[in-house]
C-alpha positions as CSV (number, residue, x, y, z in Angstrom):
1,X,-16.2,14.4,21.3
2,X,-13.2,16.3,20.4
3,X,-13.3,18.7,17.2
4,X,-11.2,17.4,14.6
5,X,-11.3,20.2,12.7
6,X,-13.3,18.4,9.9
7,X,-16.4,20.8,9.4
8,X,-16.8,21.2,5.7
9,X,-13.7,19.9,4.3
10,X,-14.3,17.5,1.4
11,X,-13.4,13.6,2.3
12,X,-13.0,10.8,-0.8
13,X,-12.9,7.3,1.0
14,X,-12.4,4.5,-1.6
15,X,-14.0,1.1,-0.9
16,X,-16.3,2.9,1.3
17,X,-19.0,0.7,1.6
18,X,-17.6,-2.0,3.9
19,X,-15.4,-2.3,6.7
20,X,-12.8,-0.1,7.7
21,X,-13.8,2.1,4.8
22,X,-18.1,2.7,6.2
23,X,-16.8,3.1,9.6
24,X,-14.7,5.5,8.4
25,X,-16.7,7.7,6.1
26,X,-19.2,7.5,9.5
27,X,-17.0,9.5,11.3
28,X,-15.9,11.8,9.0
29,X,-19.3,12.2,8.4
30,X,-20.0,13.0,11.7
31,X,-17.5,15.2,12.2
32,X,-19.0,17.6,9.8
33,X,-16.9,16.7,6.4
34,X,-18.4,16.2,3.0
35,X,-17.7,12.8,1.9
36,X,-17.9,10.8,-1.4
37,X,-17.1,7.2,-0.8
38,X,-17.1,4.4,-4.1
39,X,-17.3,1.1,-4.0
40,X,-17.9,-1.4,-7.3
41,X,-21.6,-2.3,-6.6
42,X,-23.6,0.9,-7.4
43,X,-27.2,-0.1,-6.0
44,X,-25.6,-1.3,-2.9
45,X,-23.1,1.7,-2.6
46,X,-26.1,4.5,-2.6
47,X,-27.7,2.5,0.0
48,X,-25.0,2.6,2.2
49,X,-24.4,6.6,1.5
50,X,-28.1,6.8,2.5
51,X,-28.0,5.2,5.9
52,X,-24.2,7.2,6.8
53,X,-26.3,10.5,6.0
54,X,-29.0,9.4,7.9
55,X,-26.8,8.1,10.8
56,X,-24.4,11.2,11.1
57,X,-26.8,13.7,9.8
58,X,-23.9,14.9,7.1
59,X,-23.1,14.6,3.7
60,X,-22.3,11.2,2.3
61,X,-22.2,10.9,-1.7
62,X,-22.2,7.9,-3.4
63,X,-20.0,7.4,-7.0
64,X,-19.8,4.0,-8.7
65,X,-15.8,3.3,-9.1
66,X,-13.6,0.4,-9.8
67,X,-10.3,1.7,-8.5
68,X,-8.7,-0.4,-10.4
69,X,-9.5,1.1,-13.8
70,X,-8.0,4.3,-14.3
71,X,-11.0,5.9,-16.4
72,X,-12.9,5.0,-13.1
73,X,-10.3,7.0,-10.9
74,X,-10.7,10.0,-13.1
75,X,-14.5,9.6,-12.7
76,X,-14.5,9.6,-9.2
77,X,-12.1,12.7,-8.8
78,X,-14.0,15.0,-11.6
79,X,-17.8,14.2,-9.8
80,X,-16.1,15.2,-6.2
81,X,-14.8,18.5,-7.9
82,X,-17.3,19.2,-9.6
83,X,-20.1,18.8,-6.8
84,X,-17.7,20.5,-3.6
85,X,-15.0,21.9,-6.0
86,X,-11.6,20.6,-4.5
87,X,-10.9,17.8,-2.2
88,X,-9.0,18.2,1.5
89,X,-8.7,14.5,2.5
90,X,-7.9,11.0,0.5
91,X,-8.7,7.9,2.0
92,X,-7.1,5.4,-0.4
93,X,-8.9,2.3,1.3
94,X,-9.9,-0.2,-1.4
95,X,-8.9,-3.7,-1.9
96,X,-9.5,-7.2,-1.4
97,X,-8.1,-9.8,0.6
98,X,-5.4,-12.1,-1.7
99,X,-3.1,-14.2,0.3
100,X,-2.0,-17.4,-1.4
101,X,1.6,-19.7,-2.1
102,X,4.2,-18.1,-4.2
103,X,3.7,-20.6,-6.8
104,X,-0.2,-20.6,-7.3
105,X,-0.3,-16.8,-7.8
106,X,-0.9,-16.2,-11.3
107,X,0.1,-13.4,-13.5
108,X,-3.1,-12.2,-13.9
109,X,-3.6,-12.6,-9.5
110,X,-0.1,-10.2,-9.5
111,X,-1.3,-7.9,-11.8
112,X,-5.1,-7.4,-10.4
113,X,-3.6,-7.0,-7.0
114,X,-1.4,-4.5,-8.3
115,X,-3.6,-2.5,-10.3
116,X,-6.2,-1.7,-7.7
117,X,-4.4,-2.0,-4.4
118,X,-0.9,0.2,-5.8
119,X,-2.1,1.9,-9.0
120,X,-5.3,2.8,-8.1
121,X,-3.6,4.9,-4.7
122,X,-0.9,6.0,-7.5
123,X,-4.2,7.5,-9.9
124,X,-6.3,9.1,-6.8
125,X,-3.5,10.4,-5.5
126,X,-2.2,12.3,-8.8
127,X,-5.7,13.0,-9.5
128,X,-6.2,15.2,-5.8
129,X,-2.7,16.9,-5.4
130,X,-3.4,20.0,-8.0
131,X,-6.7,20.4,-6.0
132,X,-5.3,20.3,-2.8
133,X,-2.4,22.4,-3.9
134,X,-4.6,25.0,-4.6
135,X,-6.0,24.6,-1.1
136,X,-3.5,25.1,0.7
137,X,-2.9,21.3,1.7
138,X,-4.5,18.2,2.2
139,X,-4.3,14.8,3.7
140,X,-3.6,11.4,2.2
141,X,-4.0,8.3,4.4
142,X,-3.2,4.9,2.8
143,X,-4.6,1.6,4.2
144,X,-2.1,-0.8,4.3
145,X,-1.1,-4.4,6.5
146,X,2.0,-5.2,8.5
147,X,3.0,-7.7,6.4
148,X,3.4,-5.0,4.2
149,X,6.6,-4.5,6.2
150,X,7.3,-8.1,7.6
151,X,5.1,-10.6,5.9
152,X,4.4,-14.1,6.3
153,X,4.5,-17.1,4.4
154,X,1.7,-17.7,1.9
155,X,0.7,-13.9,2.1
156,X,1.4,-13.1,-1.5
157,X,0.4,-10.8,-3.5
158,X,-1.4,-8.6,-0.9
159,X,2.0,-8.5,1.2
160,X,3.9,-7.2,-1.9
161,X,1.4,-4.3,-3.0
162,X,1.1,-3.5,0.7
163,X,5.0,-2.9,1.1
164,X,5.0,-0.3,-2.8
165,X,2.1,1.2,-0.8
166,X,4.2,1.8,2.1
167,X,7.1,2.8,0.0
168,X,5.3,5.5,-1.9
169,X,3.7,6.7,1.1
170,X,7.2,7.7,2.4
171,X,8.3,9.1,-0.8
172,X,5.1,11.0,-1.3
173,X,5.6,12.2,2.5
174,X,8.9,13.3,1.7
175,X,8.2,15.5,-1.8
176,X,5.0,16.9,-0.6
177,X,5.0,18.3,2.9
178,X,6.3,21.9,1.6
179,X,3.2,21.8,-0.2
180,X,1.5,21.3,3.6
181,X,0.6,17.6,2.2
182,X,0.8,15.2,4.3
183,X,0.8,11.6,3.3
184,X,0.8,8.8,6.4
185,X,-0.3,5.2,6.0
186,X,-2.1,2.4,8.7
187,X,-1.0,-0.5,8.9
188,X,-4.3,-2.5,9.9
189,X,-4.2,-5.0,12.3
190,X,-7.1,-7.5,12.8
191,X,-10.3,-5.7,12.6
192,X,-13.9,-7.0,12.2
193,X,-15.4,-6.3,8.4
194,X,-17.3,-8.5,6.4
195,X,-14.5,-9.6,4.4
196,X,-14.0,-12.4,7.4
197,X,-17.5,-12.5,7.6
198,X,-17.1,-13.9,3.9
199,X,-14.2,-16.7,4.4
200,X,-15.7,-17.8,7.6
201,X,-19.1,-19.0,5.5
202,X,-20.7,-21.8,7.1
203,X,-18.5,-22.2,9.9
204,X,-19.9,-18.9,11.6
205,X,-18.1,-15.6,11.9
206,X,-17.7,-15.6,15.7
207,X,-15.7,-18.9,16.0
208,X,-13.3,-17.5,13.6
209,X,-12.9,-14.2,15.6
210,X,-12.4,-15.9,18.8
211,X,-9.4,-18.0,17.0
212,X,-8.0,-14.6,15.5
213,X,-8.2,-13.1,18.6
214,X,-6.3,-15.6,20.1
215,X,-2.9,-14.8,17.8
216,X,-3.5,-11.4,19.8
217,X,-1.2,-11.5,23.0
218,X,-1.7,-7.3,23.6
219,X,0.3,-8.3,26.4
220,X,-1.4,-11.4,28.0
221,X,0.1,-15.2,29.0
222,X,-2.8,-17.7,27.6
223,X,-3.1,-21.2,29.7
224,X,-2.3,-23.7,26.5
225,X,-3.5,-26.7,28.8
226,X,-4.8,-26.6,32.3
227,X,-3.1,-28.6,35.4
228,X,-2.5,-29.3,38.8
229,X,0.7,-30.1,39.5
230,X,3.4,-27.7,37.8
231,X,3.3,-25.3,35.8
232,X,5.5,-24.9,32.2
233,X,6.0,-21.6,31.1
234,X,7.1,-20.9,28.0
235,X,6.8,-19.2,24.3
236,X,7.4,-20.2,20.7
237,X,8.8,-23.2,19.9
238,X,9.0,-24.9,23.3
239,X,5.2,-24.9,23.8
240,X,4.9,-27.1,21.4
241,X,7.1,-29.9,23.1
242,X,5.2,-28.4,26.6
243,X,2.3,-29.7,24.9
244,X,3.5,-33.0,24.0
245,X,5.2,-34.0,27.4
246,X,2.5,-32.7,29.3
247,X,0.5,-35.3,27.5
248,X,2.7,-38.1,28.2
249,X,3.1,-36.9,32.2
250,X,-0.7,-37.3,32.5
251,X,-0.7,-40.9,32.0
252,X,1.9,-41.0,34.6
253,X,-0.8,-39.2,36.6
254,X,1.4,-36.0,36.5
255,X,-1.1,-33.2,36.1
256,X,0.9,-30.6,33.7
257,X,-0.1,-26.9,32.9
258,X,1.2,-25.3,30.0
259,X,1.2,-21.2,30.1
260,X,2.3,-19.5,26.7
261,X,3.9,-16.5,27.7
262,X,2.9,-14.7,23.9
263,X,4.4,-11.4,24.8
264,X,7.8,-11.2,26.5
265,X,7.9,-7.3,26.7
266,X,6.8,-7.0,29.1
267,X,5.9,-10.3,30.2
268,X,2.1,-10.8,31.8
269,X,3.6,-11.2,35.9
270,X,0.4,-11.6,37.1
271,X,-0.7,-14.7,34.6
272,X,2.6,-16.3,35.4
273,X,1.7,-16.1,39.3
274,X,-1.7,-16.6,39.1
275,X,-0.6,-20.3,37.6
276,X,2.0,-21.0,39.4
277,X,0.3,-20.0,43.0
278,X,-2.0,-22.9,41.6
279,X,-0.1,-25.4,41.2
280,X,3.0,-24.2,43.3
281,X,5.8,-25.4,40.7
282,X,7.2,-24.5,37.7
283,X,9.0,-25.0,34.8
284,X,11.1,-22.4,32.9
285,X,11.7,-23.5,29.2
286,X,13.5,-20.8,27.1
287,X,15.7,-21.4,24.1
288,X,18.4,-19.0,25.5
289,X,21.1,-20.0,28.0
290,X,20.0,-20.0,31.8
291,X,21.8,-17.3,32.9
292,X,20.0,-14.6,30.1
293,X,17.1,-13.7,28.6
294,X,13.8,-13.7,29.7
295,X,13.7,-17.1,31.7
296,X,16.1,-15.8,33.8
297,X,13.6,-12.6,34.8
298,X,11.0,-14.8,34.9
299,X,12.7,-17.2,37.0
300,X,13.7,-14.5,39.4
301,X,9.9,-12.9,39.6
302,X,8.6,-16.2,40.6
303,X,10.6,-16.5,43.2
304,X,11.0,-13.0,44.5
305,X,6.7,-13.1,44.4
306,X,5.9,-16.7,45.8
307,X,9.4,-17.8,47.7
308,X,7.1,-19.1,50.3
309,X,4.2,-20.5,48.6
310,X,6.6,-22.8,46.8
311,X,7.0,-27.1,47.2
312,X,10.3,-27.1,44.6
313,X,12.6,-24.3,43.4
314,X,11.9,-22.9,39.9
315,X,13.7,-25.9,37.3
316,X,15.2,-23.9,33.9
317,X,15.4,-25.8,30.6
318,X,17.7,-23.6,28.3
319,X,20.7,-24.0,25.8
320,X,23.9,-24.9,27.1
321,X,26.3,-22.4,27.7
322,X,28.5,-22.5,24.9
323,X,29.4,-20.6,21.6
324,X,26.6,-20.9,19.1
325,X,26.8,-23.9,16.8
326,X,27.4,-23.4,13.3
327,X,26.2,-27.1,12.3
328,X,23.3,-29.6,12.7
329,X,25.3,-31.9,14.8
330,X,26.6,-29.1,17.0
331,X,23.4,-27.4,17.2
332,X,21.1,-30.1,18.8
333,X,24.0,-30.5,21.2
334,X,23.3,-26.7,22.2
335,X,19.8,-26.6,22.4
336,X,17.3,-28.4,25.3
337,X,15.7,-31.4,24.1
338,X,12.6,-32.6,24.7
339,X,13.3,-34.6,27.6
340,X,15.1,-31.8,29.3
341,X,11.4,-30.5,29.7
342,X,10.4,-33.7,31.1
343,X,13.2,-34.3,33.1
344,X,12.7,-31.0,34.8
345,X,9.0,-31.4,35.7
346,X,9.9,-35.3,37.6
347,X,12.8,-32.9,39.7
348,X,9.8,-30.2,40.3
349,X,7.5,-32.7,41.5
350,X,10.0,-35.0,42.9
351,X,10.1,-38.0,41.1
């Protein structure tokens, strides 16, 4: 294990009880550090605290804090001085899940989000930076999301909160690294933690991982449907009308695979061969013009790879070449339809 450089600096990890916020008081822990985490539910906390001690052989403090409540924050701060007389690293890690409409988020939804997921980093951060002034620096990580920096729909509040965290992260960066502060943030991705152990409830956790895992591409093509007799290769929008015509080609006894291409850089070259030395046909559908774009280079891998192994050349379905539309009308004259896709699988197979 590497030396981090942790051995008997003093650690606060909010919501350290769960999660991302246990695993990481574990290895703090283990690295030698002195950590206090909090968490809402005392009883539960200091069993937690027992087991990381046990576990990592270190120091692992339980204090009963609602991050949310500024009396709570002050708490927390004044029993970690008090007990190891400054703190060296912040972990501001606490919150909760909250994605919901625009209009069904209350007032009182906005404001509890923004209480313990912006001011609560806002309070333990003010509360550490005399202390770690005085030693000489510090270290303040703040969890946040990436839709904190390109949300979804339906991801409010948390989305909001996440993005003031980011912003006063930066700002905080900025002001205090003369002070040999520094202030970064993480922008969690999907992780395990019991907070999807929670929403999956009867349904079982694992099934939900295995569809989360799935809006994962880290890099991959995933087979959409499985066939014989060409392959379509696509992403995005057109894998949903893949879908749909591969359907209707079945009855026609037209056995259509469907790849989703999920990442395009780089693209997965060895899924898109795999599948297409199966079936020995293919089907380019990309919303750009042929001649760009990434079903042009995939296009050209296919047949610079399987030239020989092939029964049709590669069919393209793209926009027509022409200046970008500007209205409705125009712009379903630009783009493939649907029965471009199917019209290009009966010229693959011949039909």
């Amino acid at each position: 294990m590497f030396d981090l450089g942790l051995e008997g600096k003093v650690a606060i990890v909010t919501g350290g009880s769960d999660g991302l916020g246990r695993a990481t008081a574990h290895r703090l822990a283990s690295e030698g550090a002195k950590v206090v985490i909090c968490g809402r539910r005392a009883d539960y906390l200091a069993e937690v605290a027992e087991e990381l001690s046990a576990a990592t052989g270190g120091t692992v403090v339980p204090v009963r804090a609602d991050v949310s409540v500024a009396d709570d924050c002050e708490g927390l701060i004044a029993a970690t001085l008090s007990q190891f007389g400054g703190v060296d690293i912040l972990i501001n890690n606490a919150g909760a899940s909250a994605a919901a409409s625009f209009e069904t988020v209350s007032d009182d939804a906005w404001q509890a989000d923004f209480d313990l997921k912006v001011m609560g980093a806002v309070r333990m951060c003010r509360g550490v930076l005399p202390s770690m002034k005085a030693r000489g620096g510090g270290s303040i990580i703040n969890a946040a999301i990436s839709g904190g920096k390109a949300p979804l729909a339906r991801s409010l509040p948390t989305t909001l909160s996440r993005a003031a965290g980011l912003n006063l992260t930066k700002s905080m960066a900025n002001e205090y690294a003369a002070d040999n502060i520094r202030v970064n943030a993480i922008c969690i991705g999907l992780i395990k933690s019991a907070q999807w152990d929670r929403r999956a409830g009867e349904n079982g956790v694992d099934g939900l991982y295995d569809d989360l895992g799935a809006r994962v591409p880290l890099g991959k093509a995933a087979v959409a449907r499985e066939g014989e007799d060409v392959t379509v290769i696509g992403y995005g929008p057109p894998i949903a009308h893949a879908l749909g015509v591969a359907d209707e080609m079945q009855a026609d006894g037209i056995s259509v695979e469907v790849l989703d291409l999920r990442t395009i850089a780089p693209f997965d070259v060895e899924g898109v061969l795999a599948s297409v030395r199966k079936t020995r046909r293919a089907v380019v559908v990309h919303e750009a013009v042929k001649q760009f774009g990434v079903g042009a280079e995939v296009s050209s891998v296919i047949h610079e790879n399987l030239f020989d192994d092939l029964k049709a050349p590669v069919q393209r379905v793209g926009s027509a070449f022409s200046p970008v539309p500007f209205s409705p009308v125009l712009e379903e004259a630009f783009l493939y339809q649907r029965q471009d896709i199917a019209d290009a699988i009966l010229k693959a197979v011949k039909r």
